[in-house]
C-alpha positions in Angstrom: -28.1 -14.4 109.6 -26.5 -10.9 110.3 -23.2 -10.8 112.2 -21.4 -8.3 113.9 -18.7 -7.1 111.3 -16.0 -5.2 114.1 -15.7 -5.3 117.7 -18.4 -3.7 119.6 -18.0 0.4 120.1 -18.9 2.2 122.9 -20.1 5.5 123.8 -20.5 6.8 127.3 -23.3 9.3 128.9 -23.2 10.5 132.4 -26.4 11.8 133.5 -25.4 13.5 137.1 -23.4 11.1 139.0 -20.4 11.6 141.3 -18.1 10.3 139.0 -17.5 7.4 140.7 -18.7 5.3 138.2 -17.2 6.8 135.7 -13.3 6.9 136.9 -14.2 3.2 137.0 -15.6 3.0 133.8 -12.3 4.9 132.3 -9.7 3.2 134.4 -11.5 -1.0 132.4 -9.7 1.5 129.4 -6.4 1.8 130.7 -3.6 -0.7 130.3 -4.4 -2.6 133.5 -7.9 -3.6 132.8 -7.6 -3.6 129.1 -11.2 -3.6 127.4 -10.0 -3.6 124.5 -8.6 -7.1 124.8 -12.0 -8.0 124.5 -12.1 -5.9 121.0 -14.3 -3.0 123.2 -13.3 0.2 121.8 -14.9 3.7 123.1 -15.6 5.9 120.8 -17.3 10.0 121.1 -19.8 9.9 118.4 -23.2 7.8 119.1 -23.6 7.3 115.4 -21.1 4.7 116.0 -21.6 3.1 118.6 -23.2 -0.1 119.6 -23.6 0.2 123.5 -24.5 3.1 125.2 -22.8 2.8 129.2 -25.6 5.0 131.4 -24.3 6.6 134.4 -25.1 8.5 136.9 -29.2 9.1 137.9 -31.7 10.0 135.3 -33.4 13.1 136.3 -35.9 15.5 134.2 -33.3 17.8 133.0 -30.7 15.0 131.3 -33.8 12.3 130.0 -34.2 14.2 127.0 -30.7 14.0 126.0 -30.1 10.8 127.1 -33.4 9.6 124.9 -31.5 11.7 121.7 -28.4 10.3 122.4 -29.8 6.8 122.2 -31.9 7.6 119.1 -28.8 8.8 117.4 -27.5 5.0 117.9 -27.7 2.8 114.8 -29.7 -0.4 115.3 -29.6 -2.8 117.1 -28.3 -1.6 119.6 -27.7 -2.1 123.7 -27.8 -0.7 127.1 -25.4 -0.5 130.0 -26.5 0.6 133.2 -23.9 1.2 134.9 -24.1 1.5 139.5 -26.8 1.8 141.5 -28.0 5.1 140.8 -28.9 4.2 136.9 -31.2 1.4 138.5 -32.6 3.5 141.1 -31.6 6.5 142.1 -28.8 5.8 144.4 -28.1 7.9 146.8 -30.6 10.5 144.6 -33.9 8.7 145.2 -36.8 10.1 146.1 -35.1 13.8 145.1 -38.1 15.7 144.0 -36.2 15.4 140.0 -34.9 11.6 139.8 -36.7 9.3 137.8 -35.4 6.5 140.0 -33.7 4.5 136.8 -32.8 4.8 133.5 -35.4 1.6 132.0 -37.7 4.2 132.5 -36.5 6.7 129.9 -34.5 3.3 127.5 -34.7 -0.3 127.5 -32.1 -1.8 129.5 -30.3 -4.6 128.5 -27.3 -5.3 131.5 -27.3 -3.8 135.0 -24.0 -3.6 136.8 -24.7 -3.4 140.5 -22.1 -1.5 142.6 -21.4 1.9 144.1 -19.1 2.2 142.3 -18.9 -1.2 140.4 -15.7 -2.3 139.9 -13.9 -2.3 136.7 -13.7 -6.2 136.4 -17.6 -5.9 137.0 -17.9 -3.4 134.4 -16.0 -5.3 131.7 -18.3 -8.3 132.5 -21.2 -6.2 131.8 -20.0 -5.1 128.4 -19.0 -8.4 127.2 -22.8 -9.8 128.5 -24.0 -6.6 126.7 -21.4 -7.8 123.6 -23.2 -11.1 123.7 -27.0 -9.6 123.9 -25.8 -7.3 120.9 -25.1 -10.3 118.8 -28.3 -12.5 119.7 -30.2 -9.1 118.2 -28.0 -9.4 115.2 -29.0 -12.8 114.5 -32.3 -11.9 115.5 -33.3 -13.9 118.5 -35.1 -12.1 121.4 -32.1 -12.0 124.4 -34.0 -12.9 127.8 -35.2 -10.2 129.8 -33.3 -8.6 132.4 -33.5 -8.7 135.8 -32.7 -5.1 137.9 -30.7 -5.7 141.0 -32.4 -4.9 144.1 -31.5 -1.6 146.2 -31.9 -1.4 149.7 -31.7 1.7 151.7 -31.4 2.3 155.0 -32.3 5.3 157.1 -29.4 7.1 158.2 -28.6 5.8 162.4 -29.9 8.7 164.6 -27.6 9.0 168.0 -29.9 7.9 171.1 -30.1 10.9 173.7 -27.9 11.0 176.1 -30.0 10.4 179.4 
């Protein structure tokens, strides 16, 4: 049986998003929230890393790179989803370019729900993500995941004033 040998690495790719979720995703890296009190360390180079954290909404233009990115990941490996636009679009969907998630460009292996999500959120997605890593290691099939459901509303048009 395999184990992990270090403390899992991880890279980061936005693919269009606001930001929002990643100011969050850099503040679980600052002194306050501390991921690497969990052994999480973030690292530039996908070649070393064992998660990948998707932001932001997958559209034509950025799947490609997101796909090389990904490939460029030693095995096995996981994926972070990060917001609601990485499940579905967000704010994005139905744009004429959005995919309308990121499991349809990579297998997904933890959603974290939230516009933004919030950093204590986030760090419980990488340490479920942490966890799925090393059932792959040993070589057991981790459970499938479930993608949080996004409801939209319709913007509230004014009634006429009569």
């Amino acid at each position: 049986m395999a184990k992990l040998a270090r403390s899992p690495w991880v890279v980061h790719y936005n693919c269009n998003s606001c930001n929002g979720c990643d100011i969050e995703f850099l503040a679980c890296l600052t002194p306050m929230y501390d991921a690497e009190r969990f052994g999480v360390l973030h690292v530039g180079n996908p070649k070393h890393a064992d998660v990948l954290v998707v932001t932001g909404s997958v559209n034509h233009r950025n799947a490609r790179v997101l796909r090389n990115v990904y490939d460029q990941m030693p095995d096995p490996k996981v994926v972070v989803a990060l917001g609601v636009c990485t499940s579905s679009g967000g704010i994005f969907a139905g744009c004429y370019n959005v995919f309308g998630g990121v499991e349809k460009v990579l297998p997904v292996d933890v959603f974290v729900p939230g516009c933004p999500p919030r950093p204590e959120a986030i760090l419980d997605g990488i340490v479920k993500a942490a966890a799925r890593l090393g059932a792959k290691i040993r070589g057991e099939t981790p459970p499938p995941v479930e993608k949080p459901k996004a409801a939209f509303q319709p913007a509230a048009v004014p009634e006429e004033k009569k």
